[in-house]
VOFILUM-789201 format. One line per 2 residues: number of its first residue (from 1); their letters; for each residue z, y, x of N, C-alpha, C. Coordinates in nm, 4 decimals, decimal comma. Layout:
! VOFILUM-789201
NUM = a = Z/Y/X/Z/Y/X/Z/Y/X ~ ...
//
This chain:
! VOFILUM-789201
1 = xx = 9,7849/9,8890/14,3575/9,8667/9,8830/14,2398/9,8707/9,7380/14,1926 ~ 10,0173/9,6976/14,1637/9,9886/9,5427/14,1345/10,0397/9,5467/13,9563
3 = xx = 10,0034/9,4896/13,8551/10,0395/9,4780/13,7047/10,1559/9,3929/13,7310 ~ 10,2372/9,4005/13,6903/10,4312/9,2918/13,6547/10,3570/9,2482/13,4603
5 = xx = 10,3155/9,1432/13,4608/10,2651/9,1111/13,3105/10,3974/9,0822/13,2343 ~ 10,4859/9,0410/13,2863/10,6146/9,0225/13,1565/10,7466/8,9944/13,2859
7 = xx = 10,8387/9,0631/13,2229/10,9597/8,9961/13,3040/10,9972/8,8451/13,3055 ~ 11,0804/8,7846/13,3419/11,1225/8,6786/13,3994/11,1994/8,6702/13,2352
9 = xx = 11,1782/8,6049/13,1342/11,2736/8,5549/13,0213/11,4187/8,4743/13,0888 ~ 11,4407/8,4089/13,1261/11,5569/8,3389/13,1331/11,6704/8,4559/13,2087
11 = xx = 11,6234/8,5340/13,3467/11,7161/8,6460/13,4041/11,7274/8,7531/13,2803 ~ 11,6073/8,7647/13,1995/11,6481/8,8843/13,1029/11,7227/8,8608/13,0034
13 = xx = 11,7287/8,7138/12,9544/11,8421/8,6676/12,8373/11,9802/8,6682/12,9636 ~ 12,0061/8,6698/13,0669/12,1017/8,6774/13,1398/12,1975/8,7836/13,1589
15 = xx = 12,0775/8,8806/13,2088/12,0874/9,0033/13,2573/12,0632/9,1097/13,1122 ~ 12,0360/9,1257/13,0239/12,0202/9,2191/12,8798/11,8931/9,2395/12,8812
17 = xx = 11,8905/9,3227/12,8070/11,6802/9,3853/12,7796/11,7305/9,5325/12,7244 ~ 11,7913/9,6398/12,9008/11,7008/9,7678/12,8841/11,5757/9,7702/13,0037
19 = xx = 11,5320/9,9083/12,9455/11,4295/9,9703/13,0104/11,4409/9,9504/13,1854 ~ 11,5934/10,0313/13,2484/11,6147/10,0044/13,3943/11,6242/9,8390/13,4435
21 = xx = 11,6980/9,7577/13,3611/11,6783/9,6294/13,4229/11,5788/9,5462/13,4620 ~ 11,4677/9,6127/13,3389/11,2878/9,5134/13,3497/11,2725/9,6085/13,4428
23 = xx = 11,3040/9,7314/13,4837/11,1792/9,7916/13,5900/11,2766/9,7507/13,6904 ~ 11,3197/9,6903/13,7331/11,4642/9,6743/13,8585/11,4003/9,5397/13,8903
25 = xx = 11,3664/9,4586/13,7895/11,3390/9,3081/13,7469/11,1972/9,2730/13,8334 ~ 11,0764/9,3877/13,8212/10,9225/9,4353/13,7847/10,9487/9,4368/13,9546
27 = xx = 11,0195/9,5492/14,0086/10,9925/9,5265/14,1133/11,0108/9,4768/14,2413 ~ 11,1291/9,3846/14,2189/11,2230/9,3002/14,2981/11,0923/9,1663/14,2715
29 = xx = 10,9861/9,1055/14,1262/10,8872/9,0892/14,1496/10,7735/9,1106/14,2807 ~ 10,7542/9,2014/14,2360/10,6285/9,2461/14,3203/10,6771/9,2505/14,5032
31 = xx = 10,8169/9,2561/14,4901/10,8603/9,2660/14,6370/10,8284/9,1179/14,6823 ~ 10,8710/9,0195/14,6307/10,8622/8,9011/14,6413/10,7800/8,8168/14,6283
33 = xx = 10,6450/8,8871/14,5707/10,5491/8,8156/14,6026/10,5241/8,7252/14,4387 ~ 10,5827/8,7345/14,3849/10,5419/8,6633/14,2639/10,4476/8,7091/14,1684
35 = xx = 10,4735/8,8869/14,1643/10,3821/8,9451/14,1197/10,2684/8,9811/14,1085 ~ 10,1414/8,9107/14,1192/10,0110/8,9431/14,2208/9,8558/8,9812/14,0708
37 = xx = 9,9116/8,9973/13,9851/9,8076/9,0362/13,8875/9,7313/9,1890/13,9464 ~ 9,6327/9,1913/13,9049/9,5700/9,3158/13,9897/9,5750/9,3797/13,8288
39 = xx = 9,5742/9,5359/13,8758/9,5872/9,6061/13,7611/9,4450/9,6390/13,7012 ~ 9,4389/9,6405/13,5303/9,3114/9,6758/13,4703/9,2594/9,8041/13,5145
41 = xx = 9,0969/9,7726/13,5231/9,0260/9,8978/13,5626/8,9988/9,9736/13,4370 ~ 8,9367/10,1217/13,4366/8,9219/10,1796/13,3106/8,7933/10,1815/13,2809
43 = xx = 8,7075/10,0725/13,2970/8,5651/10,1277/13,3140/8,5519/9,9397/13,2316 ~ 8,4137/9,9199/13,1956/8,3571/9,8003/13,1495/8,3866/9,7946/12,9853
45 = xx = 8,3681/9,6820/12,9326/8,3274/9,6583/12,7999/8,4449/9,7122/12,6972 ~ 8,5384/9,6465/12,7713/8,6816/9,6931/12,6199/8,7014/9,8498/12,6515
47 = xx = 8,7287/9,8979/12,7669/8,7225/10,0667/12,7730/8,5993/10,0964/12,6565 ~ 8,4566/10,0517/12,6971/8,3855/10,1735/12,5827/8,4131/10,1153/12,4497
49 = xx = 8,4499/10,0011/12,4095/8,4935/9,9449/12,2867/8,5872/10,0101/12,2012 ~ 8,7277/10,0596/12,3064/8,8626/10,1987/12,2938/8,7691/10,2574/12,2751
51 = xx = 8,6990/10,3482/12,3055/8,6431/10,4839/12,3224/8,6006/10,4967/12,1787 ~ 8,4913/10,4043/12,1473/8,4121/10,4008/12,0201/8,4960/10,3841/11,9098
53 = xx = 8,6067/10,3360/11,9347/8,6948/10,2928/11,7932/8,7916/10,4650/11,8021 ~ 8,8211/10,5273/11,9328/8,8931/10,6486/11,9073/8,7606/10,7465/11,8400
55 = xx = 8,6566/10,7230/11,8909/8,6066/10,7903/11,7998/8,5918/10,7942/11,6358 ~ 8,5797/10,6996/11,6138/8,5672/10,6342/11,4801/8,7085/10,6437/11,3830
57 = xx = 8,8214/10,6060/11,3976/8,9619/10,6553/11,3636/8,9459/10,8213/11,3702 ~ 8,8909/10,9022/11,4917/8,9071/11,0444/11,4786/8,8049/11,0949/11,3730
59 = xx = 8,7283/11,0163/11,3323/8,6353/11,0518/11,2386/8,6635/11,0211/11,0996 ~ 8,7525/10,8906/11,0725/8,8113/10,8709/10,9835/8,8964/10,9794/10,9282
61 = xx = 8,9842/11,0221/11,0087/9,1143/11,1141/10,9890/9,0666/11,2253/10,9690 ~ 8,9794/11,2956/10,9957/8,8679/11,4221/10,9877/8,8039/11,3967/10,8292
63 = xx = 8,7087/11,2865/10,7984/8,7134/11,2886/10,6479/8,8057/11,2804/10,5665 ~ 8,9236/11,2120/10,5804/9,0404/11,1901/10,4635/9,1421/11,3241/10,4975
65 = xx = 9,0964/11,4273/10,5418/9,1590/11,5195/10,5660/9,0570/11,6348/10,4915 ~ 8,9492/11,6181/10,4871/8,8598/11,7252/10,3984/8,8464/11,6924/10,2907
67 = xx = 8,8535/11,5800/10,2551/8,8275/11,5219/10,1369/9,0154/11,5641/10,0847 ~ 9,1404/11,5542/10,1146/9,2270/11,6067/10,0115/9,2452/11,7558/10,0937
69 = xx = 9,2105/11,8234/10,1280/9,2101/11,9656/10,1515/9,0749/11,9889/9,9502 ~ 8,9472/11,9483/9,9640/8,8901/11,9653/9,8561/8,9713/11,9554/9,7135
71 = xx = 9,0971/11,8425/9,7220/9,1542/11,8059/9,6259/9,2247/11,9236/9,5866 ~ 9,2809/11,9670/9,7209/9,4059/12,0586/9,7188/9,3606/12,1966/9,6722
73 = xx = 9,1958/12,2476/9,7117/9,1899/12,3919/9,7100/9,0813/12,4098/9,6002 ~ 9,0020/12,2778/9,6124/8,8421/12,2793/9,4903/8,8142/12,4417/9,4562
75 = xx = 8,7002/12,4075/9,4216/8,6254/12,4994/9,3642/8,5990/12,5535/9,1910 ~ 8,7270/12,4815/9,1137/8,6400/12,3903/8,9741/8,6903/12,5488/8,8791
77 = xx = 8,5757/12,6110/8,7940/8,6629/12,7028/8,7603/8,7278/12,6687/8,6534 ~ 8,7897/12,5853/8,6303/8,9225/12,5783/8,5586/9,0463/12,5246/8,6827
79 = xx = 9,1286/12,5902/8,8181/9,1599/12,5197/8,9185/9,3024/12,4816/8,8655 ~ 9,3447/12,4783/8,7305/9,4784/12,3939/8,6868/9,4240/12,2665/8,6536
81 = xx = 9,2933/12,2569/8,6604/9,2273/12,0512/8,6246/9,2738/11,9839/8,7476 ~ 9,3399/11,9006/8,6895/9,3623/11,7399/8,8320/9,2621/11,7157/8,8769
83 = xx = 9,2186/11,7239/8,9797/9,0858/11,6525/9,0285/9,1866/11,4981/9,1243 ~ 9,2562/11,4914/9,0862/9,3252/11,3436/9,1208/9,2142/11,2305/9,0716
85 = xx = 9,2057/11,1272/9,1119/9,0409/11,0183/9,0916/8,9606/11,0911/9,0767 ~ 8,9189/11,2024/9,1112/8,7686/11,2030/9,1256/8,7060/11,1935/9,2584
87 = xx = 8,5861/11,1343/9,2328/8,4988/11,0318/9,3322/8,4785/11,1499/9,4417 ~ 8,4214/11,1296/9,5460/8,3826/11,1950/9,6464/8,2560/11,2996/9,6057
89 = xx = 8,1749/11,2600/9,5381/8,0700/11,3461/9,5292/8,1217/11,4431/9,3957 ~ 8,2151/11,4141/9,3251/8,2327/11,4770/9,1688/8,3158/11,5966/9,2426
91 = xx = 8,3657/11,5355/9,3882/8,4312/11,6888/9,4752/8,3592/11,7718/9,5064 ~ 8,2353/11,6997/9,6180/8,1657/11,8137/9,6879/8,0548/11,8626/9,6042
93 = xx = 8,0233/11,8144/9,4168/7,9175/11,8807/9,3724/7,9581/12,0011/9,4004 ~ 8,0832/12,1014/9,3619/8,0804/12,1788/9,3287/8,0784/12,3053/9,4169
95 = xx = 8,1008/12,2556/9,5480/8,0693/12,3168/9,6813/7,9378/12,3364/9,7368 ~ 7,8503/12,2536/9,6869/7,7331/12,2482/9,7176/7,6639/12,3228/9,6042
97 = xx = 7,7285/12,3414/9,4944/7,6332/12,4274/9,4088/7,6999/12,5938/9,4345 ~ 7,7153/12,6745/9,5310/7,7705/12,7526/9,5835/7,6807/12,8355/9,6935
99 = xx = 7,6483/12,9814/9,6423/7,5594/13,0168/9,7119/7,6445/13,0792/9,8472 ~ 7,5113/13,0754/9,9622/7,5680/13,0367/10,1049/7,6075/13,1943/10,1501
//
């Protein structure tokens, strides 16, 4: 597998900028020998670096998703009160004082 890192700028201001012309472009490249970048492996430092940050974003999106589900459904027995600004813990006291 060889990587095409960018088309040829001067044929693409020539020729337009769609999708079929860079891949027409990419491999009339690689036919010719100009193309010789070897393609990234999925393994070594920036792969587990991705990995740890998809984890971390999926963990993000998982709290800011329980945290306004709490907003949305609370526990508070008056449930016409805004709990709009209230802090994170002024949410989950009231879940936690809730027998199991």
């Amino acid at each position: 597998m060889i990587e095409v890192s960018q088309p040829d700028q001067a044929n693409r201001r020539r020729r337009g900028k769609t999708d079929a012309i860079d891949a027409e472009t990419a491999g009339r490249a690689v036919l010719s020998g100009r193309a010789t970048a070897i393609a990234k492996t999925s393994d070594g430092h920036v792969e587990r670096i991705r990995l740890f940050k998809l984890a971390k974003n999926s963990a993000v999106k998982a709290r800011t998703q329980a945290i306004n589900q709490l907003k949305a459904v609370g526990v508070d027995p008056n449930p016409r009160e805004s709990r709009t600004g209230l802090s994170l813990p002024e949410l989950v006291r009231p879940c936690a004082d809730l027998d199991p």
